[in-house]
C-alpha positions in Angstrom: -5.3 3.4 23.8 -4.5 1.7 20.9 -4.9 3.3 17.1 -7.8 2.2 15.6 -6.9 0.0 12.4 -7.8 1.5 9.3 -11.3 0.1 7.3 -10.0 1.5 4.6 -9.5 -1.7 2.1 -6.1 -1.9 0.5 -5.8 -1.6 -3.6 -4.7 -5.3 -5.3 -1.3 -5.1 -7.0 -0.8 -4.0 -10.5 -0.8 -7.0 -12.1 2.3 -5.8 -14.3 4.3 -5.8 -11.2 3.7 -8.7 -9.5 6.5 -11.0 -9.5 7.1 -14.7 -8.6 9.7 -15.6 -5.9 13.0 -15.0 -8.2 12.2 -11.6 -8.5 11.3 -11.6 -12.3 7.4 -10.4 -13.3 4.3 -12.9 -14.2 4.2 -11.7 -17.3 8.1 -11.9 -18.4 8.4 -15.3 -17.2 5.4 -16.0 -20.0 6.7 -14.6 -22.5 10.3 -16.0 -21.9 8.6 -19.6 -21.5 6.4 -18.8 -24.9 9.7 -17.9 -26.5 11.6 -21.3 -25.4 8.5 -23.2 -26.8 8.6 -21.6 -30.0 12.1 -22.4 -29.6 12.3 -25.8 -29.0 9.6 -26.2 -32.3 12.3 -25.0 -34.2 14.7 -27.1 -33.0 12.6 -30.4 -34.0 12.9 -29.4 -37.6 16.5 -27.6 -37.7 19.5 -28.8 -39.3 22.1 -28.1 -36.6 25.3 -28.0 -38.4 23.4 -25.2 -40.4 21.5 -23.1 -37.5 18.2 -23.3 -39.3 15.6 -24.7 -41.2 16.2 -26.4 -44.4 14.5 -27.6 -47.0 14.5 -31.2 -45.5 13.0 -29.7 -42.1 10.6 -27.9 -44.0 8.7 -31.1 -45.6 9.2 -32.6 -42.5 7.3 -29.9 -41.4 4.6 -29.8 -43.9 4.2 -33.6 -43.7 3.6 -33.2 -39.6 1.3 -30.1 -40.6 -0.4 -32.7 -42.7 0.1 -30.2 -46.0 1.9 -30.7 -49.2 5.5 -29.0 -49.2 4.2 -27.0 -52.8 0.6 -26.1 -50.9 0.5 -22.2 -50.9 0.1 -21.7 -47.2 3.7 -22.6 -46.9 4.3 -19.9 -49.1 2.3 -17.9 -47.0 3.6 -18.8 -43.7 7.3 -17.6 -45.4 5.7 -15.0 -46.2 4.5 -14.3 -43.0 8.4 -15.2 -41.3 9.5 -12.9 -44.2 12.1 -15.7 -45.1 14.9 -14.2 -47.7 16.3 -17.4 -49.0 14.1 -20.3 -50.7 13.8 -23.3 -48.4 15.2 -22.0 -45.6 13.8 -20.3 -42.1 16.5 -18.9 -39.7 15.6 -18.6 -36.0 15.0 -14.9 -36.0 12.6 -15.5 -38.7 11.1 -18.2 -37.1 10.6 -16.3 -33.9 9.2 -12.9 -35.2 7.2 -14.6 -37.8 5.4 -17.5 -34.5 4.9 -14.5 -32.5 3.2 -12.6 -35.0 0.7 -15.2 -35.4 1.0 -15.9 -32.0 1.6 -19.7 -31.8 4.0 -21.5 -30.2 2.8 -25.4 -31.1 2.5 -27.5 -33.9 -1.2 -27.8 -33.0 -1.6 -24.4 -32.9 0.3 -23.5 -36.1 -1.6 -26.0 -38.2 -4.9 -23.8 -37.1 -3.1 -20.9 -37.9 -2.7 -21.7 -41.3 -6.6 -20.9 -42.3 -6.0 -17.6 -40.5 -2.9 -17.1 -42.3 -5.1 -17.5 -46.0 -7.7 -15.4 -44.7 -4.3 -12.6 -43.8 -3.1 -12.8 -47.2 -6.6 -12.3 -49.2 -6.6 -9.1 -47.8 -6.3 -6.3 -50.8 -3.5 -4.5 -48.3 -1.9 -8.1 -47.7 -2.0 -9.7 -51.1 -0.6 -7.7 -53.3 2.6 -7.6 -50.9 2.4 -11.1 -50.7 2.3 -11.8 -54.7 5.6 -9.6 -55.1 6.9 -11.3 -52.0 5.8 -14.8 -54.1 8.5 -13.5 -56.9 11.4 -12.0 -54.9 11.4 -15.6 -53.1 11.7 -17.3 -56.0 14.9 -15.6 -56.7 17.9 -17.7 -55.4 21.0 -16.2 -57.1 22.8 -13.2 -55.6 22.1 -10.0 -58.0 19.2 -12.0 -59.6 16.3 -10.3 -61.2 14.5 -12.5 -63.5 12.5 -15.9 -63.1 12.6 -18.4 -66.2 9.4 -19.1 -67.4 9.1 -22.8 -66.3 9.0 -21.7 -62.3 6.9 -18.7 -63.6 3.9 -20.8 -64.7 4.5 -22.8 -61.6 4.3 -20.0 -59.3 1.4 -18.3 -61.6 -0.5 -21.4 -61.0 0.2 -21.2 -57.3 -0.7 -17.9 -56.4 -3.2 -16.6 -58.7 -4.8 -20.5 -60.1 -7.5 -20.4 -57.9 -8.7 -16.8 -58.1 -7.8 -16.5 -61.9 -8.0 -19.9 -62.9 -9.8 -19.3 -66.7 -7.1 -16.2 -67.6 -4.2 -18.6 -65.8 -4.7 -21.6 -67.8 -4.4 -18.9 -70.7 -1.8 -17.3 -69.8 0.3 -20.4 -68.7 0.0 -21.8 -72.2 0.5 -19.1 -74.2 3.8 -18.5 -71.9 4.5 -22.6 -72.6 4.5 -22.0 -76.8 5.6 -18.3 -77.2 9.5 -18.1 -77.9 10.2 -14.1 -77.6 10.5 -14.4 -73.7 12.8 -16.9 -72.1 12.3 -15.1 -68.3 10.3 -12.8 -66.6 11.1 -10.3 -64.6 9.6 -7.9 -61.9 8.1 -5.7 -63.8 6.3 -7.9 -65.9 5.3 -10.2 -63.1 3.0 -7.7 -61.3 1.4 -6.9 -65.0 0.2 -10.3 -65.1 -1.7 -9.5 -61.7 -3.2 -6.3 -62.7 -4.1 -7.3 -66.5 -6.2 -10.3 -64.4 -8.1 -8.0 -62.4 -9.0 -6.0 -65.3 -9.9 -9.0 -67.4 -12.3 -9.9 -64.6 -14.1 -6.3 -64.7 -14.1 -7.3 -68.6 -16.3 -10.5 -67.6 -18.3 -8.7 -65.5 -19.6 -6.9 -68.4 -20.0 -9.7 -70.2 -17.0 -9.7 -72.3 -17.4 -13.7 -73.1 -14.3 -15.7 -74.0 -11.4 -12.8 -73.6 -8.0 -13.8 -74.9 -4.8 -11.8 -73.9 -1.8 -11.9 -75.3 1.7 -12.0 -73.8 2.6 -9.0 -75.2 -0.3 -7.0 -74.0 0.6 -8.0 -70.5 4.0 -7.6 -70.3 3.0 -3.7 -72.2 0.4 -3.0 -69.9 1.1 0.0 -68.0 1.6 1.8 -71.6 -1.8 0.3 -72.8 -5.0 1.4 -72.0 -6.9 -1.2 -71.3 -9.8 -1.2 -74.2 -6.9 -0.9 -76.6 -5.2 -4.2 -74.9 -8.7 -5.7 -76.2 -8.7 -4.6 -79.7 -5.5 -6.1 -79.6 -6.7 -9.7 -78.0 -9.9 -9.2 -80.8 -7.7 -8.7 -83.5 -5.8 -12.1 -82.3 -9.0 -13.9 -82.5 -9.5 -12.9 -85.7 -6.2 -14.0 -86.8 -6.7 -17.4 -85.4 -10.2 -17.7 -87.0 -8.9 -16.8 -90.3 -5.9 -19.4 -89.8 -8.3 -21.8 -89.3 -10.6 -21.1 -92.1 -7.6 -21.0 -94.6 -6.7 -25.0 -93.4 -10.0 -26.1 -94.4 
């Protein structure tokens, strides 16, 4: 007599080990195909005597992205690739920083770039990102300082539409002021602290708060009510100035 076949149903694969007929797993094969994707988008906007992106493949990129070459996103997205050198993405970067956001299409990178804001505003994002916004805008070897013209530019950029009334401030005083010709590290994360604290100011209704450069650039010796006597006493100044050209 024959044995009796088992009713006993067999268990489906793993589906990490099932493999197509050259031997190589479902899932590999997706990620190798995701890779060459990601690839060949690079490709489109690489300068190939150079190996990467330059700046003409990046507005080439921006203007297929449909988004100005100075719009901040692009700032975020090198961010994001964590690009060392201005106006330039190298493959590796490229490919970490696509498969982080985990696109491999223009389509899909242009959506990507509303996640990518909504990444950075993050209080354990941003304030990597602003120094990030600073170190990127150094482009000599052994540089440490920004002059003040890309400062106000790069001010404008990153903080304009959070700070705007304390940036248009701080941009002009920067504009007229003659004691500071650049701006270093240091100096450029003050300018994001002294706006946070200016905006606990106007919460308690602190109306028409000026700062002065030097107040800024001195602010992790100041406390912070002192920093306003100091901005009061600068109104005052002005007032009198004013009064005395009448």
């Amino acid at each position: 007599m024959p044995p009796r076949a088992s009713k006993r149903k067999s268990a489906p694969p793993n589906s990490s080990s099932v493999t197509s007929s050259d031997g190589r797993s479902v899932s590999s094969k997706a990620k190798i195909k995701g890779l060459e994707k990601i690839d060949r988008l690079f490709n489109t906007y690489a300068n190939s005597s150079l190996g990467m992106i330059d700046p003409e493949g990046i507005e080439a990129l921006c203007s297929d992205l449909g988004v100005d070459y100075t719009d901040v996103r692009i700032l975020m997205l090198a961010w994001k690739l964590k690009a060392e050198k201005q106006g330039y993405f190298t493959q590796d970067e490229w490919q970490t920083g696509l498969k982080a956001l985990g696109v491999d299409s223009l389509s899909k990178l242009k959506k990507a770039l509303s996640d990518l804001e909504k990444e950075v505003e993050k209080p354990s994002n941003y304030e990597d990102f602003y120094t990030y916004a600073f170190r990127y805008c150094l482009t000599e070897e052994k540089q440490k300082s920004v002059d003040i013209e890309s400062i106000c530019e790069l001010l404008n950029l990153v903080l304009g539409v959070q700070f705007r009334p304390q940036i248009d401030s701080l941009i002009e005083y920067l504009k007229v002021q003659n004691d500071y010709k650049v701006i270093n590290s240091d100096q450029w994360i003050n300018f994001l602290r002294f706006c946070k604290e200016v905006n606990l100011l106007e919460m308690y209704k602190f109306a028409n708060f000026n700062f002065s450069f030097a107040a800024i650039t001195q602010y992790h010796k100041i406390f912070f009510p002192s920093a306003f006597e100091v901005s009061v006493g600068c109104q005052n100044e002005e007032k009198l100035r004013k009064e005395n050209d009448m």
